[in-house]
N, C-alpha and C positions, 0 to 999 in steps of 0.2 A: 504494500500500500504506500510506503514512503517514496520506493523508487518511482513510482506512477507520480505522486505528486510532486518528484525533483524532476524527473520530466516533463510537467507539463511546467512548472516555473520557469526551467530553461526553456522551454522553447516559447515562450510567451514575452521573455526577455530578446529571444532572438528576432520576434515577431516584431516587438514594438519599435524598434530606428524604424523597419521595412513602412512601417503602417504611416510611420510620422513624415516620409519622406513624402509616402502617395499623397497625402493629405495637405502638403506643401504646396503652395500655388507660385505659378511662373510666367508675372505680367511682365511684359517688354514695353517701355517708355522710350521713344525716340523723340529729341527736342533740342530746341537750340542754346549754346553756353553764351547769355550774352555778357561773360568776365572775361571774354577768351579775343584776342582781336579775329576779324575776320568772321565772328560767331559760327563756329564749325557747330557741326548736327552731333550730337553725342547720345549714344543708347545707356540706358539704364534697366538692369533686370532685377525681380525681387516680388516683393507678392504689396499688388495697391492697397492699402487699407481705406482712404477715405477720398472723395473729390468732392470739390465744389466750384464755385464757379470763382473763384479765386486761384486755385491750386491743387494742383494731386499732392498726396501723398503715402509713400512707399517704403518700406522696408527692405534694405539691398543688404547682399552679403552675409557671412556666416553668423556675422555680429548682431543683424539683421538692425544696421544704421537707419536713423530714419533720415530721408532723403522728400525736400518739400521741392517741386518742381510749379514755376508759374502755367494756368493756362495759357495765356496768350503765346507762352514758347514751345509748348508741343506741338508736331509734327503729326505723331500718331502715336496709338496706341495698342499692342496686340495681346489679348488678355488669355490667361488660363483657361483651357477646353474650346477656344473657339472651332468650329465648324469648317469644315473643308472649306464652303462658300464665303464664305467672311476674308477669303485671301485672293480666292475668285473676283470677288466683288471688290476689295482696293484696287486691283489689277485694272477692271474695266474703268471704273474711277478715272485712275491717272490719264488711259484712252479718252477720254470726256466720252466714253459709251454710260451716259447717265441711266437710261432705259434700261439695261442689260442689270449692271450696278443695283439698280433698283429691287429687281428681283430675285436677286442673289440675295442683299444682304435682306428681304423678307424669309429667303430660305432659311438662310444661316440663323435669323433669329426662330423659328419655329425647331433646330433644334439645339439649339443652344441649351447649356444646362438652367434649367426653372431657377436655380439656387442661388445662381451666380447674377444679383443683381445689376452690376455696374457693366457685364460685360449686355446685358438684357436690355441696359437703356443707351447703351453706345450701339446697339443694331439695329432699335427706332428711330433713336436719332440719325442713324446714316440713311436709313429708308427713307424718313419724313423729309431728310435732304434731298435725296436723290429726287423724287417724287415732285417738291417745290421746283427744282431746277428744270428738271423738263414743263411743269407746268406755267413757269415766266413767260414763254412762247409756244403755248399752246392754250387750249378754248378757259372760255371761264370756268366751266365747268370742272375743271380739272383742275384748274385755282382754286374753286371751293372744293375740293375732297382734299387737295394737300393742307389749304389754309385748316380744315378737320384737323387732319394728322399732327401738324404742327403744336395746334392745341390738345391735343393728347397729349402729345409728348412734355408740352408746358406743365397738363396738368399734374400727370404723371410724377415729374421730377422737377419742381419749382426751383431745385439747388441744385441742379444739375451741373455738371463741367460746360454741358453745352447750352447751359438755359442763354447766356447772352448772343450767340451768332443764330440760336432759336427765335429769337424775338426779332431781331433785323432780319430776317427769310421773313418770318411773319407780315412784319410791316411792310414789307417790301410787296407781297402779295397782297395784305389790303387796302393800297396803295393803287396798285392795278385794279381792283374790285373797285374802287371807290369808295370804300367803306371807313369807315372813323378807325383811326390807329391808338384808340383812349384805354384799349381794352393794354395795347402795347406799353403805352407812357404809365399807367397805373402799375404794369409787372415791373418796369423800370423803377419807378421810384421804390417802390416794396423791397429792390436786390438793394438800391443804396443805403437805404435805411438799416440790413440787416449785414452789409458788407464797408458800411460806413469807415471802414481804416484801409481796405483797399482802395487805393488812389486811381488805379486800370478801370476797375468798376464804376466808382464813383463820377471819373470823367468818361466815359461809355455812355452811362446813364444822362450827362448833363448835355452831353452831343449830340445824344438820341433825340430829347425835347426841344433844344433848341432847334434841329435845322426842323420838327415839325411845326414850331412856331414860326421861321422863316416861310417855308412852303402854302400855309395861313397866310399869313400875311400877304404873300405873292402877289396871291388869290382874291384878296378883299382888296387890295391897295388899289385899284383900279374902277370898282364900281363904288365899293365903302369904303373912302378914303381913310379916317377917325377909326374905325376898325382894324384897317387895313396897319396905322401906326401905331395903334395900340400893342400890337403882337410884337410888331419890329422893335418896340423899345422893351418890352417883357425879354425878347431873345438875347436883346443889347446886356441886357444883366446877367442873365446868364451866362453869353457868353466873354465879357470882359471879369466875371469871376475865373472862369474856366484858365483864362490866358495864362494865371499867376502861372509861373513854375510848370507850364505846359512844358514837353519837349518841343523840340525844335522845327521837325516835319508836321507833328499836328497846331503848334504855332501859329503856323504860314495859312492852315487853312481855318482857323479861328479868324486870323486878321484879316481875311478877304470875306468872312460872312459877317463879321464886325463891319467893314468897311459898305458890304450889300446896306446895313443897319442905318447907316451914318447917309448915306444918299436918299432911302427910302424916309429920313427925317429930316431934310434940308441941308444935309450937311456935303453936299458932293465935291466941293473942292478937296477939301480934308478926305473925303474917301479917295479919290483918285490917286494924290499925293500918297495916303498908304498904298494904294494899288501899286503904284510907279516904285515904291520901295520893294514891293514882294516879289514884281516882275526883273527885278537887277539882279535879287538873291537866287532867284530860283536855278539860274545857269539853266544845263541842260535840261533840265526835269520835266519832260512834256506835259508831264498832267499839270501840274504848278504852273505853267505857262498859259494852259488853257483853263483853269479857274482863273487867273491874274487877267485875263482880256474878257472872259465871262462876267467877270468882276466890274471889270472898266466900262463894259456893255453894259450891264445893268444902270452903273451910274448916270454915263449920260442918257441913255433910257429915260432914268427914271427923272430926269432932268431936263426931260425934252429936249433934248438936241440928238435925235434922232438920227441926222447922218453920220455924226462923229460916231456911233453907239454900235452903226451898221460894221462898219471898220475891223472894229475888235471882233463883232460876233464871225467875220466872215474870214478873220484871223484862225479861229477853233473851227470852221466847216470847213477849210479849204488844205490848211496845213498842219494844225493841234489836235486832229481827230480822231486819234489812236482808242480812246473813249467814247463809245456808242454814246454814253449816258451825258457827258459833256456836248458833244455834236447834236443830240436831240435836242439839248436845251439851244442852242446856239440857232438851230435850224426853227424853230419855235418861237423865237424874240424877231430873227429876222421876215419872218412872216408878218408879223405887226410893224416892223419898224420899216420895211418896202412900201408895205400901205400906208404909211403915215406920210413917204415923202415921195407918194403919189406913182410909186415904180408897181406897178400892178402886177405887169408880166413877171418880176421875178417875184414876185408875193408869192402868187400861184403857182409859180416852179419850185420854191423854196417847199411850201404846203405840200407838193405833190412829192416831193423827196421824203419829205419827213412820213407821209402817211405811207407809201411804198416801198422803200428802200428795205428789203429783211434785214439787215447786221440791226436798225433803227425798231424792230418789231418788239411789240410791246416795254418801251423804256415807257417813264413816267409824263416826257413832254410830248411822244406820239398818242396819247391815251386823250392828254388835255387837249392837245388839238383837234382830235376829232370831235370832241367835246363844243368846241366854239361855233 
């Protein structure tokens, strides 16, 4: 009887590293080092214990160190037990085969382990991505099932790693619908509130509101003027809060919707002056260049000197147009500001580019125009 049970003690000792190892999880964190010059892409493996939308964090190595990684600097993520299809569906991913993508990682989540939370809401969220993506240019319909998913997925995991690029797909979608983005700005301010010492979040959240406050404004300035500056100066606060201790790339585009603020309230000399500042700094920077004459456009736009305003915008449709979303807006202003100095024919060439041209299909200024 003794030697049975010094048998079964050894071998129950021998069992337990075996049991402790399977039971061991082995996520792969790929992100970027930005202490390192050049920010090379560095992996990290170990088992995730928590995310949010702040930061993962991991437990690496024998010691099992803990290791806190920023969201904004992961690349990706490859979790314990994922599904054959879940590496299928990166692959189509990086193809921009989004359809394909799509249905994979619905596969990979249907077998993915039930247990495994974090890996269960990173294959919704790729789906509900995938999903939005194709439906930006494609019918409404297919806007309203992704804009659904999306909100699943919100509701699902309000702290999700991915709840903030979930709310910008969102709004972006109903945005396209026409629909109020209040339901957006209300989940934004709730992440500031509970993420209040993250600075990434916090100014996310104030950039989020403000440019919907600009986009308002756009919109009123034109038939309700009082309305229309009402917003533009609510943004003005926001955004000259925002500028303190900005970094330097989101800086440049704070000071050019600061500057949109400063025109749309009498102020255009002063705006322009900053414009002519941001358009020296930018150098090469094509998108900088064409928000900087975007910018200048709006001013005198909005200042009535409408040929000068033509200029810039025809600057960003002709040679700064590397950005569909840029050039919609640029193709959009010039529609109006032809007709103002009575150039008819290209009014209606401009209109008819903007409403036909695919690379321009469903941006936010082809939407409004058909709209007018």
């Amino acid at each position: 009887m003794t030697t049975r049970i010094l048998a079964k003690t050894l071998l129950a000792l021998l069992l337990t590293p075996v049991m402790a190892v399977a039971q061991e999880r082995s996520d792969s964190v790929e992100f970027l080092d930005r202490t390192q010059r050049n920010t090379p892409k560095l992996t990290r493996r170990g088992s995730i214990v928590t995310e949010t939308p702040a930061k993962v964090t991991m437990l690496t190595g024998v010691n099992k160190t803990r290791l806190e990684i920023s969201v904004p600097d992961i690349v990706d993520i490859r979790y314990d037990g994922e599904p054959a299809e879940a590496n299928q569906a990166r692959a189509a991913e990086g193809r921009k085969d989004f359809e394909r993508a799509w249905t994979l990682y619905k596969d990979a989540r249907k077998g993915a382990p039930p247990g495994n939370k974090l890996l269960q809401a990173h294959l919704q969220y790729k789906a509900a991505r995938m999903q939005a993506l194709l439906s930006e240019t494609g019918s409404g319909g297919a806007r309203l099932a992704a804009i659904d998913e999306l909100r699943a997925f919100r509701s699902a995991n309000p702290d999700g790693r991915q709840i903030v690029e979930c709310l910008d797909l969102l709004s972006r979608l109903l945005t396209l619908e026409g629909k109020s983005n209040q339901e957006v700005v209300d989940a934004f301010r709730l992440l500031k509130t509970k993420y209040a010492e993250n600075r990434e979040i916090a100014s996310k959240c104030d950039l989020f509101e403000s440019q919907l406050l600009l986009q308002e404004g756009q919109l009123l300035l034109r038939d309700k003027p009082e309305e229309g500056k009402a917003k533009y100066q609510e943004a003005q606060q926001k955004l000259q809060a925002m500028l303190q201790g900005a970094e330097k790339g989101a800086a440049s585009e704070i000071r050019i919707s600061l500057a949109e603020c400063k025109a749309a309230l009498g102020q255009a000399a002063e705006a322009l002056k900053d414009l002519d500042a941001i358009f020296k700094e930018a150098g090469e920077d094509a998108h900088l260049r064409a928000a900087a004459h975007l910018g200048r456009g709006d001013c005198y736009r909005l200042n009535n000197q409408f040929r000068e305003s033509m200029w810039d915008y025809l600057w960003v449709d002709v040679v700064f147009n590397q950005d569909r979303e840029q050039n919609a807006k640029a193709l959009f202003h010039l529609i109006d500001v032809f007709e103002r100095i009575n150039e008819l024919a290209k009014a209606k060439d401009a209109k008819e580019r903007l409403q036909n041209d695919p690379r321009l299909k469903d941006t936010r200024f082809q939407k409004l125009a058909a709209g007018r």
